[in-house]
VMD Tcl script that draws the C-alpha trace (Angstrom):
set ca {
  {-26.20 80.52 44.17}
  {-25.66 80.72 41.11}
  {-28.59 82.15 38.66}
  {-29.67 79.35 36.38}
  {-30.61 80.13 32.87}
  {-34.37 79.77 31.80}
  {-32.42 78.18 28.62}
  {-31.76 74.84 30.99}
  {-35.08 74.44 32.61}
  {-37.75 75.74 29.93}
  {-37.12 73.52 27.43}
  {-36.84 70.45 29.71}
  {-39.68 71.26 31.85}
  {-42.28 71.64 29.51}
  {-41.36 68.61 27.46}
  {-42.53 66.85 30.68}
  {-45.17 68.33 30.91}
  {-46.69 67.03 27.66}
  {-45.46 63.30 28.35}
  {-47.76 62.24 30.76}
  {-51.21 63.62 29.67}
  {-50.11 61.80 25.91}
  {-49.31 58.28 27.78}
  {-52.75 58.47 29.68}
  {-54.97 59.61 27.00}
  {-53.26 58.65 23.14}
  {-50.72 55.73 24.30}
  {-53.38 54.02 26.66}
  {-55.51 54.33 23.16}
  {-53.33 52.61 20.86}
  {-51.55 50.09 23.30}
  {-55.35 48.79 24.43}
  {-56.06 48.15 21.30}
  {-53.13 46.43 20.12}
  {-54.27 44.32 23.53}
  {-57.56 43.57 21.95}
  {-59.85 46.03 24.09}
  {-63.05 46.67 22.14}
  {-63.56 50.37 21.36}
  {-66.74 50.67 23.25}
  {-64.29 50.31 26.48}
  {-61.29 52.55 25.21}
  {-63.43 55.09 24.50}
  {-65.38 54.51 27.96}
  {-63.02 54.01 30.02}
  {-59.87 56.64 28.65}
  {-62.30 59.01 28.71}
  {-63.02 58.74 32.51}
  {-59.37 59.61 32.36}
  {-60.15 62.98 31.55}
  {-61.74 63.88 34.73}
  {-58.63 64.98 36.93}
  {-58.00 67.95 33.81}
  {-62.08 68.41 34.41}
  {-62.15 69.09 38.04}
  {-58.33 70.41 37.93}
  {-59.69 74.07 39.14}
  {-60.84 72.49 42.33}
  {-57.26 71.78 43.88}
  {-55.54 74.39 41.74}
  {-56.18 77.29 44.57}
  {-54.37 74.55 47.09}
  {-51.52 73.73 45.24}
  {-51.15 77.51 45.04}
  {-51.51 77.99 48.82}
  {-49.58 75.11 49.92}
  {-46.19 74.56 49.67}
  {-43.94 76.15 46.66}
  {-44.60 75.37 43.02}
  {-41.10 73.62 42.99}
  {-41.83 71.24 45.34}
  {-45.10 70.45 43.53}
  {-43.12 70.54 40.05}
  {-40.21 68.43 41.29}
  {-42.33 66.22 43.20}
  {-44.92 65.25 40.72}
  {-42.11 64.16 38.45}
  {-40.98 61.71 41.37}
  {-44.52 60.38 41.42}
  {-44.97 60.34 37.81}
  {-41.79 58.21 37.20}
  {-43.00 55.48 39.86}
  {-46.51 55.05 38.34}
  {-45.15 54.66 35.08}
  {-42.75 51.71 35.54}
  {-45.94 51.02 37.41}
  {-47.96 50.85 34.25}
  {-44.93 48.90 32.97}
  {-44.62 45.86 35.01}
  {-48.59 45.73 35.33}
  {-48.95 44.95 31.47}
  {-48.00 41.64 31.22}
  {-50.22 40.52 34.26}
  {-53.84 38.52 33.52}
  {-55.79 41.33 35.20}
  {-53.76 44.33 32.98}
  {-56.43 46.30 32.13}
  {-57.97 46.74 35.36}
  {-54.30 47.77 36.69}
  {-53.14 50.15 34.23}
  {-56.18 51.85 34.37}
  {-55.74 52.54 38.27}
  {-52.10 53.27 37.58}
  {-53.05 55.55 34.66}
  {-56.01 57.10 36.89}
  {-53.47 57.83 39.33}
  {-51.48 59.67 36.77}
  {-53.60 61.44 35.58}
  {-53.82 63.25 38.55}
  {-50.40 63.44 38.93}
  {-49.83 65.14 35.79}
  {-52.30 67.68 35.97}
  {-51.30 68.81 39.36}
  {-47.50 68.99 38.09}
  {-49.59 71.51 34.96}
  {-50.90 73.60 37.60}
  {-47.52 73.83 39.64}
  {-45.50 73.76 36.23}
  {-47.27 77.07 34.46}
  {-47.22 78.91 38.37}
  {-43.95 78.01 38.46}
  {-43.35 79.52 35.05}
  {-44.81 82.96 35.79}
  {-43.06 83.34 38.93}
  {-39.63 82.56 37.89}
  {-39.79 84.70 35.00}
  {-39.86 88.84 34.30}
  {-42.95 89.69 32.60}
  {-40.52 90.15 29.31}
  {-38.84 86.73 29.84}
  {-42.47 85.20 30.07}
  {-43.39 86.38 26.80}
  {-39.72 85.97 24.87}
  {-39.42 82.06 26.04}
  {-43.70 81.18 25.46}
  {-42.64 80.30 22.26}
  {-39.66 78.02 23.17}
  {-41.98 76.31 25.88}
  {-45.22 75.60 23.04}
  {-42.36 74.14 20.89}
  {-40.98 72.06 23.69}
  {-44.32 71.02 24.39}
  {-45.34 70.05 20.61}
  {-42.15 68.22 20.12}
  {-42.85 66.13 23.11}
  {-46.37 65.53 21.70}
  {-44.24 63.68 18.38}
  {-42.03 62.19 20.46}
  {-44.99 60.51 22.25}
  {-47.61 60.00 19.81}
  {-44.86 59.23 17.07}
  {-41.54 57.75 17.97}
  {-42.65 55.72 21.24}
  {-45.86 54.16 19.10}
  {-42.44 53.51 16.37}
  {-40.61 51.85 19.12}
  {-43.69 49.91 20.62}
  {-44.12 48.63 16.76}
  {-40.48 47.57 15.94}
  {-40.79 45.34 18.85}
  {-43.93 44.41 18.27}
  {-42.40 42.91 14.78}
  {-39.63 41.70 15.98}
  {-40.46 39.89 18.91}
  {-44.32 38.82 18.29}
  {-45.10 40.17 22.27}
  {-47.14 43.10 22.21}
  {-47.57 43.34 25.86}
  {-43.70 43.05 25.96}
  {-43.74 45.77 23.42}
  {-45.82 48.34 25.60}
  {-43.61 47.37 28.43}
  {-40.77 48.37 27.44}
  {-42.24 51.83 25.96}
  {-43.10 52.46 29.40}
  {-40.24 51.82 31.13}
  {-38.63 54.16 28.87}
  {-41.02 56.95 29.42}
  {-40.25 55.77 33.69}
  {-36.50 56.39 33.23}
  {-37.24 59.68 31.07}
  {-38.99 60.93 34.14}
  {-36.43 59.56 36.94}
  {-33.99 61.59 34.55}
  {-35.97 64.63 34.72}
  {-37.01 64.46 38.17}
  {-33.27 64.42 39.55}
  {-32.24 66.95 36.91}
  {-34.98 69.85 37.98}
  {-34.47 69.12 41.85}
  {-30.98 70.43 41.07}
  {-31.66 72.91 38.26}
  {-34.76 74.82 38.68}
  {-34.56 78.04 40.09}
  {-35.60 79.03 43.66}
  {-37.62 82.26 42.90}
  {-38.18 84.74 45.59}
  {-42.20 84.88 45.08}
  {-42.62 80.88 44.80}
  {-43.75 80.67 48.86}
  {-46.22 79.35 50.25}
  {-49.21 81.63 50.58}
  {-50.88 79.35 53.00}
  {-48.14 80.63 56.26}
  {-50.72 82.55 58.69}
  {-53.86 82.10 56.46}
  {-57.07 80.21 58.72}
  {-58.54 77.35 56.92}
  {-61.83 79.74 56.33}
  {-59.97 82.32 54.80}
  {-58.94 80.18 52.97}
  {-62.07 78.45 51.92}
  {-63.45 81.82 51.08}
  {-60.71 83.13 48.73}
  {-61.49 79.45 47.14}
  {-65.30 80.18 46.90}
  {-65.05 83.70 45.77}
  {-63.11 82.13 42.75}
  {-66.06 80.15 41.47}
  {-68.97 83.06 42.19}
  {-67.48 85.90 40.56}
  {-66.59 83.66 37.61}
  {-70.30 82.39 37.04}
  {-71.80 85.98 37.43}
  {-69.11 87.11 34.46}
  {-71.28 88.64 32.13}
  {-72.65 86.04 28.99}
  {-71.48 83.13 31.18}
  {-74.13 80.96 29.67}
  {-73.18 81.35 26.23}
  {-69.36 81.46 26.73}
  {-70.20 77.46 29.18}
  {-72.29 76.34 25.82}
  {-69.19 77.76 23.34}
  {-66.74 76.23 25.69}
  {-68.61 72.48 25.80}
  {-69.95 72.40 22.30}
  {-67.21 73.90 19.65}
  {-65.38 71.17 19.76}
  {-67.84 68.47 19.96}
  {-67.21 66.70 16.65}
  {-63.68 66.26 17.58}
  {-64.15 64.82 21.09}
  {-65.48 62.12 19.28}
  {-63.24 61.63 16.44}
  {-60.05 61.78 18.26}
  {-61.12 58.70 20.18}
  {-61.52 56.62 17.35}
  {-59.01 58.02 15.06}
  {-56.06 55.38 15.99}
  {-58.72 52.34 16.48}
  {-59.83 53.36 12.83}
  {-56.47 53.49 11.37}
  {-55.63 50.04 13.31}
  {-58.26 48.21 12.50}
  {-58.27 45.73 9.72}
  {-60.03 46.46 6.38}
  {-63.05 43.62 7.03}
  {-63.92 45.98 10.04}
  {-63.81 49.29 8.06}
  {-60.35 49.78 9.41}
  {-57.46 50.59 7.47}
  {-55.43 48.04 8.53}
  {-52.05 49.80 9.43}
  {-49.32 48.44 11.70}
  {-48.20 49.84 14.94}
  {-45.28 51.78 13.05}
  {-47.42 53.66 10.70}
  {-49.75 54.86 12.97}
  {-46.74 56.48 14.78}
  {-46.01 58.17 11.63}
  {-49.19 58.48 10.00}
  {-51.03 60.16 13.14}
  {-48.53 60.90 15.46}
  {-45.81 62.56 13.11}
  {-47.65 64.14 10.35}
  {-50.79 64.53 12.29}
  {-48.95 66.67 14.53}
  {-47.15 68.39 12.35}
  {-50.58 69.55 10.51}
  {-51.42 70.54 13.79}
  {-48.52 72.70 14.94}
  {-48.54 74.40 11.24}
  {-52.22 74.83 11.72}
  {-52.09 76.59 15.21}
  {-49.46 78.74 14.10}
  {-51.43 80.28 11.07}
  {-54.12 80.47 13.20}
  {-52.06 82.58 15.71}
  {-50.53 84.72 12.72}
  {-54.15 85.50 11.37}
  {-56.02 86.52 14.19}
  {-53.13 89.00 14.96}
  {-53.76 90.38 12.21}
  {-57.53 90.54 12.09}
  {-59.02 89.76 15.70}
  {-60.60 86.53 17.37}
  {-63.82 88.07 16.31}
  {-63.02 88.37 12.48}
  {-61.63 85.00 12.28}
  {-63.48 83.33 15.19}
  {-66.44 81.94 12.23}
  {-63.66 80.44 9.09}
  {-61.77 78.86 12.22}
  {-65.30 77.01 13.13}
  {-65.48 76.03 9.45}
  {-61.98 74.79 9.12}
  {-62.47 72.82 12.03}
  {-66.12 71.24 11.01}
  {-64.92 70.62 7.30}
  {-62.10 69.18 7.16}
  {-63.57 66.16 9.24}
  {-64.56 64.94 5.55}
  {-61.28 63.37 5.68}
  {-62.26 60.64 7.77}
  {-65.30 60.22 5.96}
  {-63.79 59.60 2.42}
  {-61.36 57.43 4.19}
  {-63.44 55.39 5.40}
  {-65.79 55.21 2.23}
  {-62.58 54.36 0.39}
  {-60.34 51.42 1.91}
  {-56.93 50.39 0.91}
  {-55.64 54.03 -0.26}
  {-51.56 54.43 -0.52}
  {-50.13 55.66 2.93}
  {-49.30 59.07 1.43}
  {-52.92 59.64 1.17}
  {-54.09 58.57 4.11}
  {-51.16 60.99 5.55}
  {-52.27 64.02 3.10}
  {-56.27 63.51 4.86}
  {-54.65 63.22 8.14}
  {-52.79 66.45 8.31}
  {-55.47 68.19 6.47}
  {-57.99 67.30 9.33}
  {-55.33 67.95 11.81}
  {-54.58 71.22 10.07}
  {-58.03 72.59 9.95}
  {-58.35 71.34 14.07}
  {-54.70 73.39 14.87}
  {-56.35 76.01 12.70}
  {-59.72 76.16 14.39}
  {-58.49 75.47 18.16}
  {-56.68 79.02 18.04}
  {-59.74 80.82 17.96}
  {-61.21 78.51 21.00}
  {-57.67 78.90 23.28}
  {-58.44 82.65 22.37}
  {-61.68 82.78 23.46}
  {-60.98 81.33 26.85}
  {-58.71 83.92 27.63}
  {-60.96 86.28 26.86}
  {-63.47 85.24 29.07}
  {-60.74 85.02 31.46}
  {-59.80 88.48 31.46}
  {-60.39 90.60 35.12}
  {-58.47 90.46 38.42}
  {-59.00 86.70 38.72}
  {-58.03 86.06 35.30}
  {-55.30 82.73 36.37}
  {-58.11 81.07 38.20}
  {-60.83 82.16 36.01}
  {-58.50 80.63 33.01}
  {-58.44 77.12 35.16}
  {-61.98 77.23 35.23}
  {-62.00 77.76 31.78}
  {-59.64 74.88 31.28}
  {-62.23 72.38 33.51}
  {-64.98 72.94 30.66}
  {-62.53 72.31 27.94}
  {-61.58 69.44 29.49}
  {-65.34 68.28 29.92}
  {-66.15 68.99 26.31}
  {-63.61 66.03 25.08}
  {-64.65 64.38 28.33}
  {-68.57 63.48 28.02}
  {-68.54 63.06 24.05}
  {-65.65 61.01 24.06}
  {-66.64 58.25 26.64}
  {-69.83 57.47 24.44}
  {-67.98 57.44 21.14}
  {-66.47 54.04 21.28}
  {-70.19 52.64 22.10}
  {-71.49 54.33 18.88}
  {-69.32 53.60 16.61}
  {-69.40 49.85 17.29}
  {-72.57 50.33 16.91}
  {-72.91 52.09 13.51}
  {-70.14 50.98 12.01}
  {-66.76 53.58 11.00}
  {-68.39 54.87 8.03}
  {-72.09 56.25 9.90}
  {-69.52 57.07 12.90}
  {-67.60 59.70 10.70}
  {-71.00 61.11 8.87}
  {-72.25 61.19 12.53}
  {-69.20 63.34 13.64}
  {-70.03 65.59 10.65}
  {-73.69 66.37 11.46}
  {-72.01 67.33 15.14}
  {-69.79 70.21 13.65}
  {-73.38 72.20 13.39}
  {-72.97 72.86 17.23}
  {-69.28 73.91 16.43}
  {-70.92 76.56 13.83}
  {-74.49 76.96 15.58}
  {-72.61 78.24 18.88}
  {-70.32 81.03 17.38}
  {-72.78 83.97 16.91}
  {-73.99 83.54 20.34}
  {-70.59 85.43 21.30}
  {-69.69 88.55 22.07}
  {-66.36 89.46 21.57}
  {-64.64 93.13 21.44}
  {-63.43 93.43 17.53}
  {-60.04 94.87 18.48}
  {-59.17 91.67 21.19}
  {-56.50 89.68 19.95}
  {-55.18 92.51 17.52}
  {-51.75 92.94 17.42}
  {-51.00 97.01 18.48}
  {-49.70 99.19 16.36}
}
mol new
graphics top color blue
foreach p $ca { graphics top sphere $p radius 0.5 }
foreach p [lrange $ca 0 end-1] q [lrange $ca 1 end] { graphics top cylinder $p $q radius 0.2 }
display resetview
């Protein structure tokens, strides 16, 4: 057969990735509220939605045992597709929000199984010098998918919002695109991909309890790793004024003025947060990534904390100050964005740091779970909060919570030279 080149299923592969983990946790945001869901139950209820990234690490060592990472990759994609036209034709019903939060529970495990099988997938198919020449071209694959989702389809959903006066039509038809994107992909990489050598299935001649003990061993050595209690605190707590924020960010920008909204329409929120903000983001990440090459995750790990805790001022003067042009409301959004792409590098650093030993994938997964609990526990309360407070005490609130994001960041240690690039 004829070798296929990484060129044909890099870039398409890890735009898929992104797709489904934006539907289920920023389009399920915005589309519930254009449905009229309260913010106490977005927040609530999406962030429940985290859990299957949470307690990812669990069935990661299976999906690596059974079966090949192709047939997880390829057949995730099948699943995927299905449960989105799923979401699709369950929007319109009387009982919608009930259903597409099943459907998007559903896949939400579906798309982070197709992660795990996605980036094994990726090593094994790939030299060690291919894997590092095409990480770039898959992170930029990945981030354009994120403006694709978060901008264009919220653009789409608001055009025919306007034009036809049915939001739930609206949302419909968003996901039946995002459906037929995935059918798309799904028949393209059972054709495509590659069928590497080393992508077998590990669990041929293996006995369930060696199995269950190469699964155990995972979790003990990674708890006795040296500073494990400090690195579990760094991991849940760094990022605990954003967890918050990024719940309430679109509601914010959605809601009308009289609710200390600002009162946008479907379209500009596509632009506003899921353009710009993600371009502040990208640019953000990849100064961040230029810097600590430079000067170490140690050096850098303490101005990333403060670029992340300050810029959340943003928020705050928006919301103290209604009914500002959309270029400013832009400028503040990329400038907290920014600062958050800015400050996340030194976190994703971190966690491969910790990772580092013989066990370093699975240790990395692990890694990964707590992340995904950090967003997880603050986010689900968030909605609750700020209905309670109001927008204004929400964002001071969120700014008071970037001490933990500072307060945890001396507890570290971190070998000055690790992230350096070598001479």
């Amino acid at each position: 057969m004829k070798k296929v080149s990484p060129w044909g299923w890099i870039p398409t592969l890890y735009f898929a990735e992104a797709l489904p983990y934006i539907a289920v946790m920023t389009l399920s945001v915005i589309m519930y509220k254009r449905l009229g869901i309260s913010n106490t139950d977005i927040a609530l209820y999406t962030g429940w939605l985290n859990l299957p990234w949470v307690i990812k690490p669990f069935w990661s060592p299976f999906v690596d045992i059974m079966r090949t990472k192709r047939w997880w990759t390829v057949t995730m994609q099948w699943v995927i597709a299905a449960l989105l036209a799923c979401v699709a034709f369950t929007i319109p019903t009387p009982f919608f929000f009930q259903a597409t939060l099943a459907v998007f529970w559903l896949t939400a495990f579906a798309s982070a199984t197709h992660d795990i099988a996605a980036d094994g997938f990726y090593m094994l198919a790939l030299t060690e010098h291919e894997q590092s020449f095409y990480v770039g071209i898959r992170s930029t694959f990945y981030r354009i998918a994120t403006v694709v989702g978060q901008g264009l389809l919220v653009i789409v959903a608001g055009q025919i919002e306007e034009r036809t006066g049915n939001i739930p039509a609206a949302w419909s038809a968003v996901f039946l695109i995002l459906s037929l994107f995935f059918l798309s992909v799904a028949i393209y990489h059972t054709r495509i991909l590659p069928r590497p050598p080393l992508d077998h299935s590990r669990g041929e001649g293996a006995t369930p309890r060696q199995i269950l003990r190469e699964f155990l061993d995972t979790f003990v050595l990674f708890f006795k790793k040296p500073g494990i209690g400090q690195a579990i605190a760094f991991m849940l707590l760094y990022r605990l004024p954003e967890a918050q924020l990024v719940k309430l960010i679109n509601p914010f920008l959605l809601d009308p003025v009289e609710k200390g909204g600002l009162g946008l329409s479907t379209s500009e929120v596509g632009i506003v947060y899921g353009t710009v903000g993600i371009i502040g983001l990208t640019v953000g990440g990849i100064i961040g990534g230029i810097v600590a090459a430079k000067g170490g995750l140690k050096r850098w790990l303490m101005p990333m904390a403060w670029s992340m805790s300050l810029t959340c001022l943003t928020f705050v003067y928006l919301s103290y100050c209604p009914g500002q042009p959309l270029w400013v409301v832009n400028a503040c959004v990329f400038v907290e964005q920014f600062g958050y792409g800015f400050g996340f590098t030194a976190y994703m650093l971190y966690l491969i740091y910790f990772s580092e030993g013989p066990l370093r994938t699975a240790h990395y997964a692990i890694c990964t779970g707590f992340m995904a609990l950090g967003m997880m526990l603050p986010g689900m309360a968030a909605g609750w909060l700020q209905e309670t407070i109001g927008y204004q005490n929400f964002f001071i609130w969120t700014m008071v919570c970037c001490v933990a994001t500072v307060a945890v960041c001396p507890l570290l240690k971190i070998d000055p030279e690790f992230g350096k690039k070598e001479s």
